[in-house]
N, C-alpha and C positions, 0 to 999 in steps of 0.2 A: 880380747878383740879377735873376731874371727875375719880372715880377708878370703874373699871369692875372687878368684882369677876365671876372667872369661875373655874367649877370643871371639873375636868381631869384626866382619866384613870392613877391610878399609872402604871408607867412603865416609866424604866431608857429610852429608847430610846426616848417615847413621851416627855418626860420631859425636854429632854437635845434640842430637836426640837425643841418644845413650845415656852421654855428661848429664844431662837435664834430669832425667829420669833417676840418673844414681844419686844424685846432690840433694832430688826431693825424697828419696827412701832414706838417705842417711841421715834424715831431721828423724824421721819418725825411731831407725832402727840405729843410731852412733853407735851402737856395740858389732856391727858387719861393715865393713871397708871391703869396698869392690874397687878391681883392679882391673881395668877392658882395657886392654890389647889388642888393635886395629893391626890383620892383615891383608896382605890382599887376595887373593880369591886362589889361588893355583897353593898357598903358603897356608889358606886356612885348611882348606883339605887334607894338607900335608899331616898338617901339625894334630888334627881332631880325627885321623881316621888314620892313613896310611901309617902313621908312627904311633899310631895307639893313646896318641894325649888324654884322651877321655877316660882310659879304663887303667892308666899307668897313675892317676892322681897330678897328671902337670898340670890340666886345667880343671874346676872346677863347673864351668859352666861353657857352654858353646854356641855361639850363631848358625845356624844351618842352613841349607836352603832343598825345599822338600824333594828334590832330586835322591839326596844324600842320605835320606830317612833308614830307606828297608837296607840298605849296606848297615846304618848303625846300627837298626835295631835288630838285626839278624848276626850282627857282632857283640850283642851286648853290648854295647859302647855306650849307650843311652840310658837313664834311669825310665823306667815306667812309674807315669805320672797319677795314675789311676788308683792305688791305696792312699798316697796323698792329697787328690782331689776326691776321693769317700772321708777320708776324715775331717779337710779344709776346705771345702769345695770353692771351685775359681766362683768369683762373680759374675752371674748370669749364665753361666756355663749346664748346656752348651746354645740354651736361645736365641741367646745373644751374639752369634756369630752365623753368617750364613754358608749354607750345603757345601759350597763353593770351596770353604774354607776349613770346614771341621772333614769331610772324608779324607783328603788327602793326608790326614794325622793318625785315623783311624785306623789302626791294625788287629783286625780280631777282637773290637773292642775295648783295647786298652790303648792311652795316648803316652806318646814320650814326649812331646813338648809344647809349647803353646805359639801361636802365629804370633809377631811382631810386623814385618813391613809384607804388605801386597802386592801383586801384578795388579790385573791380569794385563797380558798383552792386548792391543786393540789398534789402529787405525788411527792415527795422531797426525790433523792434519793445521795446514794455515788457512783459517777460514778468513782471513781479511782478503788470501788469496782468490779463493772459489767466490767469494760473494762480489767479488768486482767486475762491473758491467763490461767494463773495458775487457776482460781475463775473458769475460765469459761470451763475449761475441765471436773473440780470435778463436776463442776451443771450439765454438760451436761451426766455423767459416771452414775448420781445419779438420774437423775429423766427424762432424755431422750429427752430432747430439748434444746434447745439455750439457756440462761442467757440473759436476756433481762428485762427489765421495764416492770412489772406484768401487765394485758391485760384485768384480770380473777379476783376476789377474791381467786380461787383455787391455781393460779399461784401464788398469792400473801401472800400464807399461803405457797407455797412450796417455797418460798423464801428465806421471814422471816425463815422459821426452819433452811436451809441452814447455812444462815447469823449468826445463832445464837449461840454464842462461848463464853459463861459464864468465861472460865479460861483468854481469851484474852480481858475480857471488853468487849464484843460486843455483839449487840444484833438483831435480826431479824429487831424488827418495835418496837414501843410503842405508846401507847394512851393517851389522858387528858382525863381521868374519875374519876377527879373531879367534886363533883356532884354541878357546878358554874351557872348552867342552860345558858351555853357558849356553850364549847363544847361538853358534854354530848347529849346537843340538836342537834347540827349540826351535830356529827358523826353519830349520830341515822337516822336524816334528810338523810343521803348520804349512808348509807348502805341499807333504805329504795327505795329510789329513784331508787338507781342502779340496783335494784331487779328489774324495773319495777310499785312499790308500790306507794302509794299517805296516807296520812293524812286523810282524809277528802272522805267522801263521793258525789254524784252529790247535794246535799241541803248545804255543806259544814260544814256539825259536822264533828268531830271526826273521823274517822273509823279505828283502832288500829288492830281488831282482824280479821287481812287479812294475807295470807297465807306468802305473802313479809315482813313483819311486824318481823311472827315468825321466818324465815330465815335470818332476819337482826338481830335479837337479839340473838338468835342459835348463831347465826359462832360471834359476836360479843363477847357475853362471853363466849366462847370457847376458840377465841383466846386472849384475854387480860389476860384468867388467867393459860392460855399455857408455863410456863418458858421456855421452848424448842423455842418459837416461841417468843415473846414478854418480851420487858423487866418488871421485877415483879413489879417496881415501879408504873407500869401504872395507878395506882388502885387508887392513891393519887398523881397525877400529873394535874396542871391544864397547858391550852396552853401555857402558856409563861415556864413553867419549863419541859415540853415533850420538845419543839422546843429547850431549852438548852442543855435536854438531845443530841438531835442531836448536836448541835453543838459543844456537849465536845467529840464528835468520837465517841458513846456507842451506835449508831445505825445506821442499815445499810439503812433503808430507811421508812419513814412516810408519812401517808398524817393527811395534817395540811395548814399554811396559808402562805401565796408567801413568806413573810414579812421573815421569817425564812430562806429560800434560799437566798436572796438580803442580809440579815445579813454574811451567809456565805462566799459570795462574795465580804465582804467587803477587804480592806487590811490591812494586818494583821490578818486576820481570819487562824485556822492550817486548815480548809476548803475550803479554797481559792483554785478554778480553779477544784476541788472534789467536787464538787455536780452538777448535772442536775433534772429535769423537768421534767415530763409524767404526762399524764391524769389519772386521780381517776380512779383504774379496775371495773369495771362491771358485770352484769353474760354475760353469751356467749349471743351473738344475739343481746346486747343491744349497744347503742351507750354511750358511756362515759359523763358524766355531771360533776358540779362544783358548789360549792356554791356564791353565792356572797353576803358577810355580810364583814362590811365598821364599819368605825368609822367617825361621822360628827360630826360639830360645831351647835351649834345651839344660840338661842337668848331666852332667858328667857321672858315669857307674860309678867309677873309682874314686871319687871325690869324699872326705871326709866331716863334708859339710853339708850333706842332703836336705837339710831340715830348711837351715838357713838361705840357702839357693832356694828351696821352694818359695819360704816366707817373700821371696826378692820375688819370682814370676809370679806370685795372686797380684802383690803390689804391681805389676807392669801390666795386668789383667784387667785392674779396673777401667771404667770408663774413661775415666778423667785422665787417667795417663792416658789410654789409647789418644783420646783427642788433641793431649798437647804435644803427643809428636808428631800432629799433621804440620805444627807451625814452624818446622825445622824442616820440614820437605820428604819425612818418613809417610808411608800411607796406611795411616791405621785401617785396623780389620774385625772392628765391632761393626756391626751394622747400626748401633747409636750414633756412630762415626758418620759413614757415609750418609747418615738420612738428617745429619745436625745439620736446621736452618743455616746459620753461622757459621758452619764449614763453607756448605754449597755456596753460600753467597758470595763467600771471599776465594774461594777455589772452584768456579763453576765445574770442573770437570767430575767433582764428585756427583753429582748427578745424576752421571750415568756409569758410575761405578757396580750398583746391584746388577743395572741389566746387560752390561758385558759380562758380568760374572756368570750371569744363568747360559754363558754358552761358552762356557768354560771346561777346557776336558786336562785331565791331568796324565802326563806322561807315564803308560804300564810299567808295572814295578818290577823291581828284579834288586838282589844283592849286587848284581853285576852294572849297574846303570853307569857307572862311572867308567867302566871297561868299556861299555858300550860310546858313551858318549866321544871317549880316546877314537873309536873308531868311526865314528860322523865325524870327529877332528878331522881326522887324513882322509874321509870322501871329502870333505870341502875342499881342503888344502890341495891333494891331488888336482880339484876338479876345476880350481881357480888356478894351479898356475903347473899347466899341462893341458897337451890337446888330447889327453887320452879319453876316448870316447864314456860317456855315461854310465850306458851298461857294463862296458868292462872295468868302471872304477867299482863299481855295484856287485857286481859278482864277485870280486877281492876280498869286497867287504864282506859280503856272504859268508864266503870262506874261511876269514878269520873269525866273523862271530859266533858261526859254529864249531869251530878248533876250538874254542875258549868256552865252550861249553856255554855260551848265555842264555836262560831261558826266562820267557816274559811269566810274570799271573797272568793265565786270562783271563778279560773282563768283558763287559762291555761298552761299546764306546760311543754310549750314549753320555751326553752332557749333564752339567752338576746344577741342579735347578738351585737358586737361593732359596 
């Protein structure tokens, strides 16, 4: 009997998938026992990188999430998956998956792991809210245009205040700024972006102290610590307990990850057929963008069991598993997935899954991304509970990210078409 030890993002939804998933491989394979071990996000890093779990033989297989790719696979920590999909190739691979979701695996041509649950980020709002006449006379009485799905960051601050009604439980928007170097990074990444702003210089260091930069962190902690606009909790919320928040009705609309809307949509949700979709708002002029950050499988270097870890990710490859962990609240990432009649129907947000994808940009690569993201930690952290002015938290950071040597690929930062 061979046992696969793999570690796995705590979270009830991946947990209850996972189960599913292993229970229907151990019919077919009873000779492999896998073993998942749910940790939580700060503990799996620990355990799969910083301590070397991957290439010491503790684990055999690992959850990742594509942030944490070019550190593994510039550590060797990761198998290359690419002699084993020439000899067994994945099903459907790579057609079967869209742009969106195969480059960010891509390194030079060779993959280390296979996607499991999707983003992308998007604009998650309460459409029962916006579509009431009643909602939409007062927005229109108060600030002189239509009620609509924010376009603007401006729009999107006159929204949120609207929405936001302390005595009734409700609140404009809210934030994860917890400082998990999760979303602390990526909201940063997409307030920057939408500016028009970049990371990174044309040599690929650092470049922080750009004028996109200090308007992303400006209107950032502005409004998070806005009560009028934003719920107060924001401050000490990481993703999974913001996207709650929405889901327990205390917010009238967020941007955060699909995976939260298709929970909505589940049934039995009190948000069922109440929530829609829009694109991330922009400044004026700019064209709307999206993140695309994933959670994959991967196969541990050091594992003594390569063959049968593989044989386990073809099996989590197929279609049919991909679609039965939508029904756990996992968001598969076959594009059979997202375009199944019978998903869309019972989770309308799938829907519009491909076409937030195609405006999808993935965060510039570096060994160092997890250094980096330490250091968006402490701009947030700083910048939320301290008057120190913007640019000078900005220049600090500068400072440190070139001490530590970070340096980006560069790319271009055009978006991932499906």
């Amino acid at each position: 009997m061979i046992t696969l030890r793999i570690a796995l993002r705590e979270f009830s939804d991946f947990e209850v998938a996972f189960a599913a998933q292993i229970a229907a491989f151990r019919k077919l394979r009873p000779d492999i026992d896998i073993h998942a071990v749910p940790l939580n996000l700060e503990k799996l890093h620990q355990e799969l990188l910083t301590e070397a779990g991957l290439t010491s033989g503790r684990w055999d297989m690992g959850m990742m999430v594509t942030d944490w790719l070019a550190d593994a696979v510039a550590a060797g920590a990761i198998e290359n998956l690419s002699p084993y999909m020439a000899a067994a190739p994945l099903p459907d691979w790579p057609s079967g998956w869209a742009a969106s979701i195969l480059e960010p695996l891509n390194f030079d041509g060779s993959y280390y792991c296979i996607p499991w649950h999707d983003g992308p980020e998007c604009l998650i709002y309460r459409s029962d809210l916006f579509r009431s006449a009643k909602e939409q006379v007062a927005f229109r009485s108060t600030y002189g245009y239509d009620l609509e799905p924010p376009r603007t960051w401006k729009q999107f601050e006159d929204v949120a205040r609207f929405f936001t009604r302390p005595e009734q439980g409700l609140y404009g928007t809210a934030f994860a700024c917890y400082p998990d170097g999760h979303n602390t990074l990526y909201d940063f990444a997409l307030q920057v972006w939408s500016r028009g702003g970049e990371f990174y210089d044309r040599s690929g260091y650092p470049d922080l102290v750009t004028s996109q930069a200090a308007a992303a962190l400006d209107y950032y902690r502005r409004i998070v610590q806005d009560a009028t606009v934003c719920h107060p909790a924001s401050i000490d919320l990481d993703s999974v307990q913001c996207g709650n928040t929405f889901l327990a009705g205390s917010v009238a609309m967020m941007v955060n990850w699909f995976g939260f809307a298709a929970r909505a949509g589940r049934v039995g949700s009190s948000l069922n057929e109440r929530v829609s979709l829009a694109p991330i708002p922009c400044s004026e002029g700019l064209s709307p963008i999206s993140l695309s950050v994933f959670w994959t499988i991967a196969i541990a270097s050091g594992t003594e069991h390569k063959q049968a870890a593989y044989d386990f990710l073809r099996f989590l490859a197929q279609a049919a598993q991909d679609r039965e962990v939508v029904r756990h609240g996992v968001v598969g990432v076959r594009l059979s997935t997202w375009r199944d009649l019978e998903v869309q129907s019972t989770i309308p947000a799938f829907c519009k899954i491909e076409e937030i994808s195609r405006g999808a940009r993935r965060l510039p690569r570096t060994p160092s991304l997890p250094e980096f993201a330490d250091i968006v930690n402490k701009i947030i952290e700083r910048s939320l509970r301290t008057s120190e002015p913007s640019e000078s938290i900005l220049r600090w950071a500068q400072a440190i990210a070139l001490e530590k040597h970070i340096r980006f690929q560069r790319e271009s930062a055009q978006t991932l078409d499906t």
